[in-house]
C-alpha positions as CSV (number, residue, x, y, z in Angstrom):
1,X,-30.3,12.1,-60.4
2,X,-29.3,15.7,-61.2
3,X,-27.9,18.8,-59.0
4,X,-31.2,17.8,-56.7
5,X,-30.8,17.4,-52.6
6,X,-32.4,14.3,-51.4
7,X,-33.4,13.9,-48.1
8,X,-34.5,9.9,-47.2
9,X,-35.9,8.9,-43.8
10,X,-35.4,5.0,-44.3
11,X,-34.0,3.0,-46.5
12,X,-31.8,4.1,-49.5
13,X,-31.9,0.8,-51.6
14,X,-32.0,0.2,-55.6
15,X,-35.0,-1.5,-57.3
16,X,-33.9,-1.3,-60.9
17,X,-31.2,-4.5,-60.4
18,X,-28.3,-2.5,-61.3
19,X,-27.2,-2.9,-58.0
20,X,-25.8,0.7,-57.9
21,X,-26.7,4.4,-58.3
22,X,-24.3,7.3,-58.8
23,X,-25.3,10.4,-57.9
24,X,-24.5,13.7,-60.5
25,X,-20.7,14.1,-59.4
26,X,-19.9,18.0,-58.0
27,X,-23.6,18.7,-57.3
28,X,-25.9,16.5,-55.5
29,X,-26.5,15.6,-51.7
30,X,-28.2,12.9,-50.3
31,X,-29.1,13.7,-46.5
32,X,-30.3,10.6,-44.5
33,X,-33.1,12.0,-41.9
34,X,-36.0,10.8,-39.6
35,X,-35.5,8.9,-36.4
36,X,-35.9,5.3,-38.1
37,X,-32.8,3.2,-38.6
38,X,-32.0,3.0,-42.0
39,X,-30.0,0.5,-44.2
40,X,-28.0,1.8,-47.1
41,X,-27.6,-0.8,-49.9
42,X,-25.5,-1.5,-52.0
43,X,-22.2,0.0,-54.0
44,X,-23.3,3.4,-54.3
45,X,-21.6,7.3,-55.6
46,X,-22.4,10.3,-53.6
47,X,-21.5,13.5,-54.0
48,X,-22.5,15.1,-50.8
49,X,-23.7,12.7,-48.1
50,X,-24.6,13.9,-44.4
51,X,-26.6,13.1,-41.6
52,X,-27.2,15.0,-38.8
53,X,-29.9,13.5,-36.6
54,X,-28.8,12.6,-33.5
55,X,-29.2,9.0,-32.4
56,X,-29.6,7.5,-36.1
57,X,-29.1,4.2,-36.6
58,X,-27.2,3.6,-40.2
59,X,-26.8,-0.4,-41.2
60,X,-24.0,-0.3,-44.2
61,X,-24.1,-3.6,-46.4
62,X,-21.5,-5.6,-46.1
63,X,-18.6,-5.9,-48.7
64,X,-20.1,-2.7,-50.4
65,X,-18.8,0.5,-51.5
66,X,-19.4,3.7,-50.7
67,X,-17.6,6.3,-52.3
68,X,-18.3,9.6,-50.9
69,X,-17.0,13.1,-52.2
70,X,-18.3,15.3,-49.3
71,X,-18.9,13.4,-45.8
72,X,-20.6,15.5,-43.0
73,X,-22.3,12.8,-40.2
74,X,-22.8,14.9,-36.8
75,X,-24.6,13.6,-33.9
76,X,-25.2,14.7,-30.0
77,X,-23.0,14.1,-27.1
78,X,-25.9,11.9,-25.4
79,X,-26.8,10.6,-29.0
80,X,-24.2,8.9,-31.2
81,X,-25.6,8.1,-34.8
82,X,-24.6,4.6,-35.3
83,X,-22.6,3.7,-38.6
84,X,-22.3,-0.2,-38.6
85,X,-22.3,-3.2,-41.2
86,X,-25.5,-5.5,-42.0
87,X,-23.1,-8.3,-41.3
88,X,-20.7,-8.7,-38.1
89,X,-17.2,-8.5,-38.2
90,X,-17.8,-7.7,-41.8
91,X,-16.4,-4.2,-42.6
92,X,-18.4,-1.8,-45.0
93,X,-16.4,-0.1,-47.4
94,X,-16.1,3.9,-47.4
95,X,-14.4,6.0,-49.6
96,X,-13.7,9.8,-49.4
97,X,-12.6,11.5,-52.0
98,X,-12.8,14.7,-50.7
99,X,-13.6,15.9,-47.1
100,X,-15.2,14.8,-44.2
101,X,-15.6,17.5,-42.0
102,X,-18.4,17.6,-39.0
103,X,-17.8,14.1,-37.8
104,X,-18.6,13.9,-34.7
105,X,-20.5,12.1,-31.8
106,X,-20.5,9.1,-33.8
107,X,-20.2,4.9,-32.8
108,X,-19.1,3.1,-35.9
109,X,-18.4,-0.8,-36.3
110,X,-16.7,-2.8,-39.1
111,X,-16.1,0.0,-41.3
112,X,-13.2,-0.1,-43.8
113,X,-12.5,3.6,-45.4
114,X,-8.7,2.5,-47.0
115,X,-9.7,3.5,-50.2
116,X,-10.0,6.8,-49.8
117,X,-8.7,9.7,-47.6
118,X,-8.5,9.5,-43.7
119,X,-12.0,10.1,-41.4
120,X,-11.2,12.1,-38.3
121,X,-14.1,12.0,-36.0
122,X,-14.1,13.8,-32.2
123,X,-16.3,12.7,-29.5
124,X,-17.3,9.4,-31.0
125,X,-16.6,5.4,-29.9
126,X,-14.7,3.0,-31.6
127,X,-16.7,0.0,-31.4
128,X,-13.9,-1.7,-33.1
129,X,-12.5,-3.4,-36.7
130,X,-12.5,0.2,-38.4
131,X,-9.5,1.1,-40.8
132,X,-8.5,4.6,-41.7
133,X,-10.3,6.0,-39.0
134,X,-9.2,8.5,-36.4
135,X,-11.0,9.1,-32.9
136,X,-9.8,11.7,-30.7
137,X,-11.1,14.1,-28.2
138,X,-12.8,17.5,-29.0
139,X,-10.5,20.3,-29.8
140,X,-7.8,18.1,-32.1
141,X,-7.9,19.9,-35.6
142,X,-5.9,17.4,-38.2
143,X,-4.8,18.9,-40.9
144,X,-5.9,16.8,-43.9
145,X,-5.3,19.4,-47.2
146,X,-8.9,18.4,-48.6
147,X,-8.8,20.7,-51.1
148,X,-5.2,20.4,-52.8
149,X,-4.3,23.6,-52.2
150,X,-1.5,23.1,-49.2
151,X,-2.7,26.4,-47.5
152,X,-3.5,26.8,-44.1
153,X,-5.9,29.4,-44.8
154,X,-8.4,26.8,-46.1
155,X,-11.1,25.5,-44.2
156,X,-11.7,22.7,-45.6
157,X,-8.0,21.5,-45.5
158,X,-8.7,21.1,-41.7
159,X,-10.7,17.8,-40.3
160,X,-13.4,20.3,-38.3
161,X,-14.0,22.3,-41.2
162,X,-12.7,25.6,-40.2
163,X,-9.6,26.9,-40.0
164,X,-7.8,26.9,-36.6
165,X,-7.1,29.8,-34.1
166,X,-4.3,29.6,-31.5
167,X,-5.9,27.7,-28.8
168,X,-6.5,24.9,-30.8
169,X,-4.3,21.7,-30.8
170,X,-3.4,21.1,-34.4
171,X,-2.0,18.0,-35.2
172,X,0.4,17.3,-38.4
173,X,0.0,13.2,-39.4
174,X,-0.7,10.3,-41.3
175,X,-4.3,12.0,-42.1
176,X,-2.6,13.6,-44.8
177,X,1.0,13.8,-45.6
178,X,1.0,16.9,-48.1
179,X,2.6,20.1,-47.2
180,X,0.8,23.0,-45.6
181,X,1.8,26.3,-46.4
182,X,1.5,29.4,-44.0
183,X,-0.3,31.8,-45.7
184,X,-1.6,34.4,-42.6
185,X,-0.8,35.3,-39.2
C-alpha cells in the first residue's frame, strides 16, 4: 500500500481472500474517520493507526490480530470512541509494537493486547475482559521507554506522548520495566 495515509469512514475489510493486509512497515497510517460505526476485519499490520473522532463506534473481529506500530485513538470527555469485539466475551487481539500515545476518552470491551507492549489510556471505561490495558485518571504519565532509548528526555518514552514537567504524577511500573535515564533538569 505504500508510504500513502488512508483515511476510511466505514468498514476496513479485505476482498481479495487473503484474509489479511499489511500495510508498508515505518511509513503508512490508516486513520479511521466519519461518524459511522465501523468494523475492522480481519488479521491486519498497521504502521500508524489513529482515530480521533469522538463518539466512534469501532467493532474488532473476534480472535483477530491487530498488530499496530503507532496507536493514537483520542476521543471527547462526553464522547468515548468505542473499541469492542464483533463477538461477546470474545477478546480482539491488539498488538503494539511501538507506542500508543493519545489514548484517551475511550470505552473498550474484550480486547486482548498481551502480545505486545502495555496501552495506557486516561479518562476512558473499562467495560471489562481487557488484558494489558491500563485506565487511570488524567494527569498519570507512565513511563513506557517506546523508543529504546531509556532517556527521560524522550517524548515518546512517556504514555501521553510528551515528556513530563514537575506537576505531573509520573508513575514507574509494569508498563515497561526498562530503565530510564535522567538526562535534564
Amino acid at each position: 500500500m505504500g508510504s500513502s495515509t488512508w483515511t476510511v469512514l466505514k468498514d476496513w475489510s479485505l476482498t481479495n481472500g487473503t484474509g489479511s493486509i499489511t500495510m508498508n512497515p515505518q511509513t503508512s497510517t490508516v486513520i479511521l474517520s466519519g461518524s459511522d460505526a465501523a468494523a475492522i476485519s480481519g488479521n491486519n499490520s498497521f504502521n500508524n493507526l489513529r482515530c480521533l473522532t469522538a463518539g466512534k463506534a469501532l467493532t474488532f473481529e473476534a480472535d483477530k490480530n491487530q498488530s499496530v506500530a503507532n496507536l493514537t485513538f483520542s476521543g471527547a470527555d462526553s464522547s468515548l470512541i468505542a473499541l469492542t469485539s464483533s463477538i461477546p466475551a470474545t477478546p480482539w487481539k491488539l498488538n503494539v509494537s511501538g507506542s500508543a500515545v493519545g489514548m484517551k476518552y475511550l470505552n473498550v470491551k474484550d480486547s486482548n493486547a498481551s502480545s505486545g507492549k502495555a496501552i495506557v489510556t486516561v479518562s476512558s471505561t473499562n467495560s471489562l475482559n481487557n488484558t494489558n490495558w491500563v485506565f487511570d485518571t488524567a494527569g498519570a504519565v507512565y513511563w513506557t521507554n517506546s523508543s529504546g532509548d531509556n532517556k527521560w528526555s524522550t517524548a515518546a518514552n512517556w504514555s501521553t506522548g510528551v515528556v513530563p514537567i514537575s506537576t505531573d504524577a509520573v508513575y514507574f511500573s509494569s508498563v515497561s520495566t526498562a530503565n530510564c535515564t535522567v538526562d535534564q533538569n
